[in-house]
KOLTORDO-95183 format. One record per residue (C-alpha): residue number from 1; x, y negated, z negated; chain. Coordinates in Angstrom, 2 decimals, always signed. Each point is the difference from the previous one (the first is absolute). Layout:
r minu->NUM | px->X | py->Y | pz->Z | kolke->A
...
This chain:
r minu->1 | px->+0.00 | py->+0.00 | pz->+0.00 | kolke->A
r minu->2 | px->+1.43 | py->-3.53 | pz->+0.99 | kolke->A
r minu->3 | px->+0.84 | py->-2.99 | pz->-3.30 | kolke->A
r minu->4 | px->-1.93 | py->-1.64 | pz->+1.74 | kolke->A
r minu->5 | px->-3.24 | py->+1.19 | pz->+2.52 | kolke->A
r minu->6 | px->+0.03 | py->-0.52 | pz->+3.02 | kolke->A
r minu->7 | px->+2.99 | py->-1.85 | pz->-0.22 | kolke->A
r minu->8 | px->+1.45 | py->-3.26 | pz->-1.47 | kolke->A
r minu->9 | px->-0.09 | py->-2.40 | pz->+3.16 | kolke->A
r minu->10 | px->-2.86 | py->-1.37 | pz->-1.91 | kolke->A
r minu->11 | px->+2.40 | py->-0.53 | pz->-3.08 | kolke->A
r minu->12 | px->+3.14 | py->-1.85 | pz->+2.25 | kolke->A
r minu->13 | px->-2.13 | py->-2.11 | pz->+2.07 | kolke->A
r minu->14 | px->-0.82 | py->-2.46 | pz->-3.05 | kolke->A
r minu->15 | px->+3.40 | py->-0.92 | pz->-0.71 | kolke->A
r minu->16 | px->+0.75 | py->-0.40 | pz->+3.79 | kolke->A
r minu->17 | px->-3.44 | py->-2.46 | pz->+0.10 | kolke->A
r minu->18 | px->+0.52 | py->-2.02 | pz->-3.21 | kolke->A
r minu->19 | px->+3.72 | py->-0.04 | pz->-0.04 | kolke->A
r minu->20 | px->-0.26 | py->-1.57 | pz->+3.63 | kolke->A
r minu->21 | px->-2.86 | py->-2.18 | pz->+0.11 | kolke->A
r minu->22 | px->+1.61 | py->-2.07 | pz->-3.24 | kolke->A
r minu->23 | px->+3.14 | py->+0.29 | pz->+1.51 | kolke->A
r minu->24 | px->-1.02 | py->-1.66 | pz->+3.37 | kolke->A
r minu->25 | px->-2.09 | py->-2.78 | pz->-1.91 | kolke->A
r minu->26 | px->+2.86 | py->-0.97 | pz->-2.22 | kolke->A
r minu->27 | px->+2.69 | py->-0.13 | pz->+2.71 | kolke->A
r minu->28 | px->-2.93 | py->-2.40 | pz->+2.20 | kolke->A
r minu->29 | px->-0.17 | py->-1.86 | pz->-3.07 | kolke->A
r minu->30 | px->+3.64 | py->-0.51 | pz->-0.52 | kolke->A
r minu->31 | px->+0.86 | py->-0.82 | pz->+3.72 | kolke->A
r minu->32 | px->-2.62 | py->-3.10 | pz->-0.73 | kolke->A
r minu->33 | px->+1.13 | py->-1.05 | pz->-2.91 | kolke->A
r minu->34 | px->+3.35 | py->-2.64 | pz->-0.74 | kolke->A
r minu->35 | px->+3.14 | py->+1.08 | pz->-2.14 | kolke->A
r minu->36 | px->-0.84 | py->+0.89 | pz->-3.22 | kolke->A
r minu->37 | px->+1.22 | py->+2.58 | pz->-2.89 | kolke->A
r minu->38 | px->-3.93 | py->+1.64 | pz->+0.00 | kolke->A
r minu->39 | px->+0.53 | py->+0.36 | pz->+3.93 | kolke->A
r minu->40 | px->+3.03 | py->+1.68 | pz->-0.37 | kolke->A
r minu->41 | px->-1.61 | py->+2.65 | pz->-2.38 | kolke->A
r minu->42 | px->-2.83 | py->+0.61 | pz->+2.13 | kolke->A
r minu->43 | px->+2.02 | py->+0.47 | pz->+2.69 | kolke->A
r minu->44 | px->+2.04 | py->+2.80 | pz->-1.13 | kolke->A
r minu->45 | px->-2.82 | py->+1.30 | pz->-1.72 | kolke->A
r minu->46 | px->-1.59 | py->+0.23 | pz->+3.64 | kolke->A
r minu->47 | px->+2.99 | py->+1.81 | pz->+1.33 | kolke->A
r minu->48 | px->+0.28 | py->+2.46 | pz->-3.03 | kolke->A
r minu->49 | px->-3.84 | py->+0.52 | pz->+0.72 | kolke->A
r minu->50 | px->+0.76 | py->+0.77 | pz->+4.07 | kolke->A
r minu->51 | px->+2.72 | py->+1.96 | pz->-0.81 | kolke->A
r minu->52 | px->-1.65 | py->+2.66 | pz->-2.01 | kolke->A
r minu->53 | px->-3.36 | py->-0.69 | pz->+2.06 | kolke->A
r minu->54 | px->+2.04 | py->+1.20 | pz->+3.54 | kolke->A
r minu->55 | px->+1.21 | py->+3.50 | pz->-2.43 | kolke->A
r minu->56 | px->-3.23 | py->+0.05 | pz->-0.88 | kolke->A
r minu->57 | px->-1.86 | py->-0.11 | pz->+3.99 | kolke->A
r minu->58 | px->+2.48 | py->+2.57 | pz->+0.53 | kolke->A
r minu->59 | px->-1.40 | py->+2.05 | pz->-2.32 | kolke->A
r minu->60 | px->-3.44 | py->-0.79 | pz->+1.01 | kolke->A
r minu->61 | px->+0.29 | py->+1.09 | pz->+3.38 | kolke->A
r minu->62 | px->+2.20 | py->+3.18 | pz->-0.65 | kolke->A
r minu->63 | px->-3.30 | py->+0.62 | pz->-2.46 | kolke->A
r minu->64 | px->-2.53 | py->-0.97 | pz->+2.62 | kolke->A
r minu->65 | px->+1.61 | py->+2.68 | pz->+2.45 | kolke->A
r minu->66 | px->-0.38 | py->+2.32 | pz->-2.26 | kolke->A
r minu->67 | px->-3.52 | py->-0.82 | pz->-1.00 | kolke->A
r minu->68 | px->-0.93 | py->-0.10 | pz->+4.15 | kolke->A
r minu->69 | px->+1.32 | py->+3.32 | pz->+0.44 | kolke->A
r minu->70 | px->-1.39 | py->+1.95 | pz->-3.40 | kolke->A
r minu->71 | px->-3.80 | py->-1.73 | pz->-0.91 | kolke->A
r minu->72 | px->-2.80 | py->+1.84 | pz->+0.82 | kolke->A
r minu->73 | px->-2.31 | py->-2.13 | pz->+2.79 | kolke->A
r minu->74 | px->-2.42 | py->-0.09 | pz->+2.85 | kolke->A
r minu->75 | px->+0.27 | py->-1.82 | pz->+3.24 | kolke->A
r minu->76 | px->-1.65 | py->-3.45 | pz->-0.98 | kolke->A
r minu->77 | px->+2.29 | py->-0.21 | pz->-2.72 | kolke->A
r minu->78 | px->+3.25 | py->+1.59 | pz->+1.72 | kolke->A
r minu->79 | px->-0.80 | py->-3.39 | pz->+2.41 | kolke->A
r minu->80 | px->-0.29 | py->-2.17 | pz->-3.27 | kolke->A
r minu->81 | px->+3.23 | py->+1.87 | pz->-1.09 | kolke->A
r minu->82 | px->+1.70 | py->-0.43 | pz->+3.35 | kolke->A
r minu->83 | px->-1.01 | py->-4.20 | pz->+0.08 | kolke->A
r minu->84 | px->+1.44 | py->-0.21 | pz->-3.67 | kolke->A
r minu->85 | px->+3.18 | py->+1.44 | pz->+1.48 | kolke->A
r minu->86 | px->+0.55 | py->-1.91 | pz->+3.16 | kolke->A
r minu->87 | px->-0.67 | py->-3.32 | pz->-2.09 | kolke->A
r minu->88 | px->+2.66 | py->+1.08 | pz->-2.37 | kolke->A
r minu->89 | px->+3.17 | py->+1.01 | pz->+2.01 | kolke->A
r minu->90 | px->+0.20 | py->-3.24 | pz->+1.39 | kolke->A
r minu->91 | px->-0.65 | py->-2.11 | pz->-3.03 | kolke->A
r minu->92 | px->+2.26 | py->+2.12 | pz->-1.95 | kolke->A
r minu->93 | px->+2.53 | py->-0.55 | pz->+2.56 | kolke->A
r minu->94 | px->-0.44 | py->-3.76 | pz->+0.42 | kolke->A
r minu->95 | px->+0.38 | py->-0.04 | pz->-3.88 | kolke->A
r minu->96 | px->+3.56 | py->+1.93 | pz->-0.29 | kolke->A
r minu->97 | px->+1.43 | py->-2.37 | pz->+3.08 | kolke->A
r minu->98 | px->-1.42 | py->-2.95 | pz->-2.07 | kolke->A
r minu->99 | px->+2.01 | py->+1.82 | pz->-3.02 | kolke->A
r minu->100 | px->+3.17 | py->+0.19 | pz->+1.79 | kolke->A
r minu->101 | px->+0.09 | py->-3.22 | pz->+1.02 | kolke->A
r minu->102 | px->-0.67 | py->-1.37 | pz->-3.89 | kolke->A
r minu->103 | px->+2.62 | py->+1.85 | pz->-0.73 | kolke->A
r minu->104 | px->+2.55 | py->-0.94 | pz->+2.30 | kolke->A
r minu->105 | px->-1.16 | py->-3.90 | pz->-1.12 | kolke->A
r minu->106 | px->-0.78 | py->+0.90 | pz->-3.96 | kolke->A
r minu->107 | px->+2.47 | py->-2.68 | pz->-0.70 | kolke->A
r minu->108 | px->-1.86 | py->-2.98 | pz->+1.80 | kolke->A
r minu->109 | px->-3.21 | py->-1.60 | pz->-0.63 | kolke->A
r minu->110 | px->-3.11 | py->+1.96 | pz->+2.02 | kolke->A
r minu->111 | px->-0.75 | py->-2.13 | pz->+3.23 | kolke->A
r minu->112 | px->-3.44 | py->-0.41 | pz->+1.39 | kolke->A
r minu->113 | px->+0.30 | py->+1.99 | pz->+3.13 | kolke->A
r minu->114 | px->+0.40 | py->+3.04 | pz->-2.60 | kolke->A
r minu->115 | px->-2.23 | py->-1.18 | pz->-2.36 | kolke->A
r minu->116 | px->-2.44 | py->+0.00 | pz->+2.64 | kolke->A
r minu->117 | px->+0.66 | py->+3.31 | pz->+1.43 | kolke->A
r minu->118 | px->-0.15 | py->+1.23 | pz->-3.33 | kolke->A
r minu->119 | px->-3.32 | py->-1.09 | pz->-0.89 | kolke->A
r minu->120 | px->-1.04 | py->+1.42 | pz->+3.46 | kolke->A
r minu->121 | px->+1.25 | py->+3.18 | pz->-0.81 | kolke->A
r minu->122 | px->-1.43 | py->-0.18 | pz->-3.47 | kolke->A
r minu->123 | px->-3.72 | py->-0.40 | pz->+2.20 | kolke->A
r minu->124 | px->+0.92 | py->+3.04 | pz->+1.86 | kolke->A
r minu->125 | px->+0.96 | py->+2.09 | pz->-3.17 | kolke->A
r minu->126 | px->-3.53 | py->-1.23 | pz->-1.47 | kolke->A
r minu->127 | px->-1.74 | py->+1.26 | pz->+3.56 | kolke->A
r minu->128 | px->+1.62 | py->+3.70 | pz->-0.60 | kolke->A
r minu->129 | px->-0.96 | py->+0.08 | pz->-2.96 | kolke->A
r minu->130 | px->-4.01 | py->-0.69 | pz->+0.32 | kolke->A
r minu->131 | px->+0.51 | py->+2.57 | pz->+2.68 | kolke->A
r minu->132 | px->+1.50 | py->+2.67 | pz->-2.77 | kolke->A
r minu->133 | px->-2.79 | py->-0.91 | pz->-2.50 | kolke->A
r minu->134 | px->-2.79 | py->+0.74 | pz->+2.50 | kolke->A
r minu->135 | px->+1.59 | py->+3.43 | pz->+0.51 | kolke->A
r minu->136 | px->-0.93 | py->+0.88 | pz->-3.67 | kolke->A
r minu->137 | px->-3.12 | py->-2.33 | pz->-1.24 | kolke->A
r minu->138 | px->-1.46 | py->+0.54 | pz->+4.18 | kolke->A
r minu->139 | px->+1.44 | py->+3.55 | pz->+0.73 | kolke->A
r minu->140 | px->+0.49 | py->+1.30 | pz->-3.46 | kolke->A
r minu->141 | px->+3.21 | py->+1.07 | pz->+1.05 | kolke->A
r minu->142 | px->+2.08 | py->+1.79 | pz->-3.07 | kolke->A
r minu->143 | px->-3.33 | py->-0.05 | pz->-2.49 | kolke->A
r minu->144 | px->-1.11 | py->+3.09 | pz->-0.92 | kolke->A
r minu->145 | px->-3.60 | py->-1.15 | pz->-0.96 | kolke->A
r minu->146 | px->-2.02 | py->-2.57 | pz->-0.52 | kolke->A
r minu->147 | px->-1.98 | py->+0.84 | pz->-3.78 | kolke->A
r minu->148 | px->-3.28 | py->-0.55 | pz->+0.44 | kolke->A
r minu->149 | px->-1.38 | py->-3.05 | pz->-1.72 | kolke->A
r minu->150 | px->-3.36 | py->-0.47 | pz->-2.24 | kolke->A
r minu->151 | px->-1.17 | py->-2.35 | pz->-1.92 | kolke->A
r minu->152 | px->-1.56 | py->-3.40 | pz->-0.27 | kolke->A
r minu->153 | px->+0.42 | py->-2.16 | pz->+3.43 | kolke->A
r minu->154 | px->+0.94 | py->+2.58 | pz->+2.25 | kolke->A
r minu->155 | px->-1.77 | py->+2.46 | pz->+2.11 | kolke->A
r minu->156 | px->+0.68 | py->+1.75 | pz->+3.43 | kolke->A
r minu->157 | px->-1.08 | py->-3.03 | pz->+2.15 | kolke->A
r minu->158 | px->+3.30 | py->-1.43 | pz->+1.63 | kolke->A
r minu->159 | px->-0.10 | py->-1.23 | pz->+3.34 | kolke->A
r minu->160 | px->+3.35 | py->-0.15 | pz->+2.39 | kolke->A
r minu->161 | px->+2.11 | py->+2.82 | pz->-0.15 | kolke->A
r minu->162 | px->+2.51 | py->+0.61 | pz->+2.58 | kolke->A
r minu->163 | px->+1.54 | py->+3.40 | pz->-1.58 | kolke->A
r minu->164 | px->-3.65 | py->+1.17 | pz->+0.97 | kolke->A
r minu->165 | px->-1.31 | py->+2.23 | pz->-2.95 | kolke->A
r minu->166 | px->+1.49 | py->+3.30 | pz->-0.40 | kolke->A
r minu->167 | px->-3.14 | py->+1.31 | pz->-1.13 | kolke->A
r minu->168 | px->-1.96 | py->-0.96 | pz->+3.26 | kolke->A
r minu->169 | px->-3.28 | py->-2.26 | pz->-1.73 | kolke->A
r minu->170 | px->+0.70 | py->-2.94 | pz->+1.82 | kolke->A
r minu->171 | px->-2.66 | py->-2.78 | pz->+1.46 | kolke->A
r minu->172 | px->+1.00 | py->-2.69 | pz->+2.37 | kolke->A
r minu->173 | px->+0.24 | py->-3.42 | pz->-1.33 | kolke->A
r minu->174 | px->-3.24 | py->-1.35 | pz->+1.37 | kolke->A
r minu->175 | px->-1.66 | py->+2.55 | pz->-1.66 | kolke->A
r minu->176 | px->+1.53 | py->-0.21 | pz->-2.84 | kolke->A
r minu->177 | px->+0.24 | py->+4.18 | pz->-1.25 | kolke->A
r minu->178 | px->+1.77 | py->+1.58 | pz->-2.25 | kolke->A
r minu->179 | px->+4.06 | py->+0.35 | pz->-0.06 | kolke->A
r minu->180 | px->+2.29 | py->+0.58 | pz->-2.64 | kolke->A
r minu->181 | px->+3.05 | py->-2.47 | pz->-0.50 | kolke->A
r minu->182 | px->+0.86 | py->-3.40 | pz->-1.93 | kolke->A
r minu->183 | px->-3.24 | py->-2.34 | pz->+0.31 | kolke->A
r minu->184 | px->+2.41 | py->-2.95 | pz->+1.32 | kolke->A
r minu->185 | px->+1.76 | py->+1.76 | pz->+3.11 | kolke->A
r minu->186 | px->-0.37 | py->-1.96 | pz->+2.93 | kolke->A
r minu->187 | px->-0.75 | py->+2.40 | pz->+3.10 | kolke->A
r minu->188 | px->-2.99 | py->+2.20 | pz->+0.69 | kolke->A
r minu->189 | px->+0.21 | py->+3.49 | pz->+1.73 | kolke->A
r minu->190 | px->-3.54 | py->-0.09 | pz->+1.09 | kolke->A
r minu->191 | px->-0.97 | py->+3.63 | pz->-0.97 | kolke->A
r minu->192 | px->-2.59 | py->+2.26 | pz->-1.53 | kolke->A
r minu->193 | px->+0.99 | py->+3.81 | pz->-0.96 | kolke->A
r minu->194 | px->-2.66 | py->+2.74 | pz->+2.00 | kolke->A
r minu->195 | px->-1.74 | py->+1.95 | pz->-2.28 | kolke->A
r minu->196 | px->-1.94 | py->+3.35 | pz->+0.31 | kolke->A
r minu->197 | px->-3.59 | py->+1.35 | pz->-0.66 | kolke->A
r minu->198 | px->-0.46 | py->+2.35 | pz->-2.90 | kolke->A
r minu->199 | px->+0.82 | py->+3.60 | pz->+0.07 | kolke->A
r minu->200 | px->-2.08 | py->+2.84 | pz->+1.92 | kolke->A
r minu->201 | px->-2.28 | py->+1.53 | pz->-3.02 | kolke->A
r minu->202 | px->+2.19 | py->+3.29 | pz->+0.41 | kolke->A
r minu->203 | px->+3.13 | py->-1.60 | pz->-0.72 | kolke->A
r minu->204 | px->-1.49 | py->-2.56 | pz->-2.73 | kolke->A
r minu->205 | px->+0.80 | py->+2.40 | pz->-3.13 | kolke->A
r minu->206 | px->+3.44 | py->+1.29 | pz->+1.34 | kolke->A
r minu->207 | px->+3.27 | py->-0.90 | pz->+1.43 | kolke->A
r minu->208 | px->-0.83 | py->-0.55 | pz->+4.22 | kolke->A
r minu->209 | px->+0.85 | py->+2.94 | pz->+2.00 | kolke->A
r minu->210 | px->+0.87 | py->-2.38 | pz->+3.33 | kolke->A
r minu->211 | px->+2.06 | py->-2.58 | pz->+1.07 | kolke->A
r minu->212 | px->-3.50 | py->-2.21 | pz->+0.59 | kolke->A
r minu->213 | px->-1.50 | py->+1.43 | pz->-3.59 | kolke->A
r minu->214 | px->+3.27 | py->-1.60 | pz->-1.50 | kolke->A
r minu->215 | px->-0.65 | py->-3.31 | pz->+1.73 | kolke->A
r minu->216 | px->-3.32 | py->-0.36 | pz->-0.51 | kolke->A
r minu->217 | px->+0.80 | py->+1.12 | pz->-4.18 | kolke->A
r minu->218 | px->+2.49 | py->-2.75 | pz->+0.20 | kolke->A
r minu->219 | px->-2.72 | py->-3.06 | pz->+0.58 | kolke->A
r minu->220 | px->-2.45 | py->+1.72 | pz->-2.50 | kolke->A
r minu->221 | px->+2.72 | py->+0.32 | pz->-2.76 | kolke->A
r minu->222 | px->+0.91 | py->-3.86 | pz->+0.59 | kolke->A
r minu->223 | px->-3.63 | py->-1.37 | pz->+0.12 | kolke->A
r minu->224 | px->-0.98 | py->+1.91 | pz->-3.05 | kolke->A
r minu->225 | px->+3.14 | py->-0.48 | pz->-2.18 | kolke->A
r minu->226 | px->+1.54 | py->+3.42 | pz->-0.11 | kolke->A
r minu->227 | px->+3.37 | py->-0.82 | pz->-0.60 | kolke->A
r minu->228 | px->+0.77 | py->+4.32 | pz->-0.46 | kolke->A
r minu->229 | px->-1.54 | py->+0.53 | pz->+3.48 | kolke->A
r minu->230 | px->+2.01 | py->-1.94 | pz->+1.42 | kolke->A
r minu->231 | px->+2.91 | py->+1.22 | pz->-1.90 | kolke->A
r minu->232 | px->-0.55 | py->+3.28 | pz->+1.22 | kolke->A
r minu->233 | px->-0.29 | py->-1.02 | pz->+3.99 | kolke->A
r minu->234 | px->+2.91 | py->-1.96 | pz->+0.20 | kolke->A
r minu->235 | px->+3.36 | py->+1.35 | pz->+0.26 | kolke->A
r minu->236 | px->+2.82 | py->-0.81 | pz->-3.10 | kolke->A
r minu->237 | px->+1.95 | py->-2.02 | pz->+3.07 | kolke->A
r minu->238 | px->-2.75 | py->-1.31 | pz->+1.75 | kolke->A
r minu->239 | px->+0.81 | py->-3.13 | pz->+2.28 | kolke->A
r minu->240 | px->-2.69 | py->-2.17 | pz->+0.52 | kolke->A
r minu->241 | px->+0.36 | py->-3.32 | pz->+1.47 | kolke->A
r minu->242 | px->-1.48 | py->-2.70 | pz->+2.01 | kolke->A
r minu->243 | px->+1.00 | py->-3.43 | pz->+0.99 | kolke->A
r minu->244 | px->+4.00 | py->+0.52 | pz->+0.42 | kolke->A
r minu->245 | px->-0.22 | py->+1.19 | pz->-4.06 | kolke->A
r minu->246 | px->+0.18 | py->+3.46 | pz->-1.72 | kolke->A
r minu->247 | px->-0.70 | py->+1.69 | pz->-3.30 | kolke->A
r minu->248 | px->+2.19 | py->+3.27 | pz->+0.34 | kolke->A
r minu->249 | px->-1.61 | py->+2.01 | pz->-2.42 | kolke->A
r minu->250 | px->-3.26 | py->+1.42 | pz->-2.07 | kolke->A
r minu->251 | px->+1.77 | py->-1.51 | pz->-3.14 | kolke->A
r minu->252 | px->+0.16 | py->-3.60 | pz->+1.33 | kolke->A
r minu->253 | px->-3.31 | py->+0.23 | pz->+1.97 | kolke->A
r minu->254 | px->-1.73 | py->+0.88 | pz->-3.51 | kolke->A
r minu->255 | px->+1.58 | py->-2.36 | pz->-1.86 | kolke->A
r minu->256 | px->-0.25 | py->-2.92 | pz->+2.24 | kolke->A
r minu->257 | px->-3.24 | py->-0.35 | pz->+2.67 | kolke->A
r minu->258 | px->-1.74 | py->+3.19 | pz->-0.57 | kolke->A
r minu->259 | px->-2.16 | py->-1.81 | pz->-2.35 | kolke->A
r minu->260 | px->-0.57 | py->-3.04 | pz->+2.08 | kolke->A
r minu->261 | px->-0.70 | py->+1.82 | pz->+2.88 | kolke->A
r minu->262 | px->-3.30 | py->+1.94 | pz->-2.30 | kolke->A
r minu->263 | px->-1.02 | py->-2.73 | pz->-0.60 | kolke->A
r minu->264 | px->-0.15 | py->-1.53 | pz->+3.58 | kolke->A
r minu->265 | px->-0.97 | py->+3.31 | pz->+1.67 | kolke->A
r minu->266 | px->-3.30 | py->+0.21 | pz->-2.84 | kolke->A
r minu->267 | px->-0.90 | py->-4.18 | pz->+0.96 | kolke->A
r minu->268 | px->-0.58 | py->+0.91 | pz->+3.93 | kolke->A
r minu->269 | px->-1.62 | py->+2.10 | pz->+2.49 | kolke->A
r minu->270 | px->+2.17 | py->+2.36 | pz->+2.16 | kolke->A
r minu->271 | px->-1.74 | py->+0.85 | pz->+3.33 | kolke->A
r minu->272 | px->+2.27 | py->+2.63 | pz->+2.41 | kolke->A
r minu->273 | px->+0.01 | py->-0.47 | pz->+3.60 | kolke->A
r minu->274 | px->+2.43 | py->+2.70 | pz->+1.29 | kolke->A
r minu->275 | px->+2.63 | py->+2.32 | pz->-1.32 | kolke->A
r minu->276 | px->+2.35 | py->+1.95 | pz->+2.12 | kolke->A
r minu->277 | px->+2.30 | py->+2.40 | pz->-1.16 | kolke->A
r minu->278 | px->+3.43 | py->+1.48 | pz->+1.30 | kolke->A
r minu->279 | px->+0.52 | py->+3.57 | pz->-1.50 | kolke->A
r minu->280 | px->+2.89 | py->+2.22 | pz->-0.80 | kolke->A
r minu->281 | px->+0.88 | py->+3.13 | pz->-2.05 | kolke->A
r minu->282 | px->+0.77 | py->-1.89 | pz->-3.11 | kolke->A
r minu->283 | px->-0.24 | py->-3.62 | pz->+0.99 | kolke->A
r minu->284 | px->-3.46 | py->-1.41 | pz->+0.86 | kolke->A
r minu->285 | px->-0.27 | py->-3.75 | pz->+0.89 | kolke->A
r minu->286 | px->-3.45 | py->-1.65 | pz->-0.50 | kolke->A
r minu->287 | px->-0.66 | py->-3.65 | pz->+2.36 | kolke->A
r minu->288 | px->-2.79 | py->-1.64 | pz->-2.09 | kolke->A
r minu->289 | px->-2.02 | py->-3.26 | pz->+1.54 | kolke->A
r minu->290 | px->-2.97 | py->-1.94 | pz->-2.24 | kolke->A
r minu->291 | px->-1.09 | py->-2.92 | pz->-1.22 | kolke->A
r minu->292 | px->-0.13 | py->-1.40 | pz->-3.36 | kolke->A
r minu->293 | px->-2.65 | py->-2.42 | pz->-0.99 | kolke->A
r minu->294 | px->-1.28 | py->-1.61 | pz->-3.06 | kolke->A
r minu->295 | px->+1.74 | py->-2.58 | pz->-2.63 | kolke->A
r minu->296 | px->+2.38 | py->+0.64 | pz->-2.55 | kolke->A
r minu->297 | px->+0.63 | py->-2.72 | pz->-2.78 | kolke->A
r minu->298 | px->-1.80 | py->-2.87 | pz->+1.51 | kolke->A
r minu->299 | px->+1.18 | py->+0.79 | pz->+3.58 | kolke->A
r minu->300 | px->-1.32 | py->+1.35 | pz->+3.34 | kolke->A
r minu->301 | px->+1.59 | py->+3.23 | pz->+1.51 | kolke->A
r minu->302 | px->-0.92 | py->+0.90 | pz->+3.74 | kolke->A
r minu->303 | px->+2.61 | py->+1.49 | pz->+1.23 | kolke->A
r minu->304 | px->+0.80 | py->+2.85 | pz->+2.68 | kolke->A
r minu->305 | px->+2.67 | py->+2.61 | pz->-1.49 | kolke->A
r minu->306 | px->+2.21 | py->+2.46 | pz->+0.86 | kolke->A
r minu->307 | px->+1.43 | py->+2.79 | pz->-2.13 | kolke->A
r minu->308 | px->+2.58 | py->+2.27 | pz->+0.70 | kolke->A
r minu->309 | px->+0.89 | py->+3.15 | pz->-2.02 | kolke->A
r minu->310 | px->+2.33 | py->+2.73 | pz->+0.63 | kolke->A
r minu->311 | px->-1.08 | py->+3.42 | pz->-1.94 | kolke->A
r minu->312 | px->+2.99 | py->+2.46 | pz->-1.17 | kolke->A
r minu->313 | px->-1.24 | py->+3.62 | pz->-0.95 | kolke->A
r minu->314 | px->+1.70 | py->+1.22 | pz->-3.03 | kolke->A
r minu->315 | px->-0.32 | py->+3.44 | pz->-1.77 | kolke->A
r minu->316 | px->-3.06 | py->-0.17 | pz->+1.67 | kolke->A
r minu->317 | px->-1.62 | py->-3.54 | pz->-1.30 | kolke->A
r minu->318 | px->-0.29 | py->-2.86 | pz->+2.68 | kolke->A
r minu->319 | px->+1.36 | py->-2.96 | pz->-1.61 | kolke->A
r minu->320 | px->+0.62 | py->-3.66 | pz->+1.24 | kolke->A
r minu->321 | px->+3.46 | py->-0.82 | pz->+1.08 | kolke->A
r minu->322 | px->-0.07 | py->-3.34 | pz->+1.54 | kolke->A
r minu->323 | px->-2.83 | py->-2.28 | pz->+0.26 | kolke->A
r minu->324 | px->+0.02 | py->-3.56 | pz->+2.11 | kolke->A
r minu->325 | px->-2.51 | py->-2.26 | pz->+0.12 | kolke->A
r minu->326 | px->-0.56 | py->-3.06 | pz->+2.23 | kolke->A
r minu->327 | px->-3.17 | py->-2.26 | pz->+0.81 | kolke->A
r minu->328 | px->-1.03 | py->-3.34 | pz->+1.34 | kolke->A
r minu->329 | px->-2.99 | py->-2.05 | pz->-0.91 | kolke->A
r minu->330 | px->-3.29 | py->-0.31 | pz->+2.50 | kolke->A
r minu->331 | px->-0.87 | py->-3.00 | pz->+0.45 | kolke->A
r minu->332 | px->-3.25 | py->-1.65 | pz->+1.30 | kolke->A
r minu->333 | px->-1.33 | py->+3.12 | pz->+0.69 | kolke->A
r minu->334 | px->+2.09 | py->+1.39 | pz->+2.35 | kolke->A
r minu->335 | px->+1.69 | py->+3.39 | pz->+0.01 | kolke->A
r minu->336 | px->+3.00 | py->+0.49 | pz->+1.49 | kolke->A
């Protein structure tokens, strides 16, 4: 197991930020400022600051590499990952030229050209850095879960989410539906998780016997609460995802949106248009299209869905590998 999981570019990238940021404002200040004994102070507490800030980038981006390479991610956030990157290289490497040449001039007062490209770089260092906070508070890159929240002032109404849920409840923003992450995030997915009818009468009492029995148990065990049920359908590693995000297994799915998404799936009507299904030996894949309609916490869902879910058999039991979810909202009475 790793000091420090996933890794400790989080860790290194605070002293490279704050030891360069003050360092850059201090040597701008000084290059503006006349002769004096505080000037002289600041300055080479600027230059002790750069120093140690240019180890520190080093570090940083030796870290990052590492981090690139080794954290578990999907393809929206590999592209988040991959911006992050491409805005660092070059800032880092503006930043140890701007070093070198401090250096090789420690002994004279900072002139404005530098102080100026300094502060520039400084900007640049700031960009990279939004871009390597989105990748955990937007991505959720390196957090193993999110606890679910209760109490007084919040609930599972929080419009914009650009991970997408992991858990696949999702309304689009006109709407206003049901999704799952912090109330303030500023983009909507637009999406509303498919849900099944009930359960033949034969299967109702018992564990399904087929890949659509299983599916169909699914939706029942959500809109009625059954948190076992679904328990027992889903697989230990079961991926399900939606919107570029991903829970990767039963134990974050129940601890995180499984309850949110009861109590969404119980607020509306599910009405099933078509399924198709792709069969194998032991893998069974199940193409589900509805729509949802009917308002949850204040809001109105119409919305047309689709639902993927791939089916493993094991020691005789289907159960639910992977589920994905996508939908968009109808609007002004038109079906697309």
């Amino acid at each position: 197991m790793n000091m420090i999981e996933p890794n400790i570019h989080p860790v290194v990238v605070h002293f490279t930020y704050g030891l360069l940021t003050l360092s850059a404002l201090s040597l701008f200040i000084v290059a503006l400022s006349p002769q004096g004994a505080w000037r002289d102070t600041l300055r080479h507490a600027g230059d002790w600051m750069l120093a140690f800030g240019a180890i520190a980038a080093i570090a940083t981006v030796a870290a990052g590499f590492q981090a690139y390479y080794s954290v578990a991610h999907d393809a929206p956030s590999h592209a988040a990952m991959t911006t992050h990157r491409n805005w660092a290289l070059p800032t880092a490497a503006t930043l140890l030229v701007l070093a070198v040449w401090r250096f090789i001039r420690r002994a004279e007062k900072p002139g404005l050209l530098f102080a100026l490209l300094f502060i520039g770089a400084a900007g640049l260092l700031s960009v990279t850095a939004w871009w390597g906070g989105k990748l955990v508070y937007t991505h959720g890159l390196g957090v193993k879960s999110m606890p679910q929240v209760t109490g007084d002032g919040h609930d599972h109404e929080h419009e914009g989410d650009e991970r997408g849920d992991a858990s696949g409840v999702r309304s689009d923003s006109s709407e206003g539906g049901h999704s799952h992450d912090q109330e303030a995030s500023p983009e909507n997915t637009g999406s509303d998780a498919p849900r099944s009818a009930a359960p033949s009468s034969g299967e109702a009492q018992g564990y399904p016997s087929t890949p659509a029995g299983v599916v169909e148990a699914f939706g029942a065990a959500l809109k009625n609460g059954d948190a076992a049920m679904v328990e027992r359908l889903l697989l230990p590693d079961v991926l399900i995802a939606e919107g570029g995000g991903a829970e990767r297994s039963l134990e974050e799915y129940a601890s995180h949106h499984m309850p949110a998404d009861m109590a969404f799936t119980k607020a509306v009507e599910i009405t099933m248009k078509d399924r198709k299904v792709i069969d194998g030996t032991d893998m069974t894949t199940m193409i589900s299209s509805s729509q949802a309609l009917g308002a949850y916490q204040g809001k109105t869902i119409h919305s047309q869905m689709m639902e993927t879910m791939v089916l493993r058999r094991v020691e005789g039991q289907w159960r639910i590998a992977h589920i994905h979810w996508s939908s968009a909202p109808i609007k002004e009475n038109h079906e697309h």
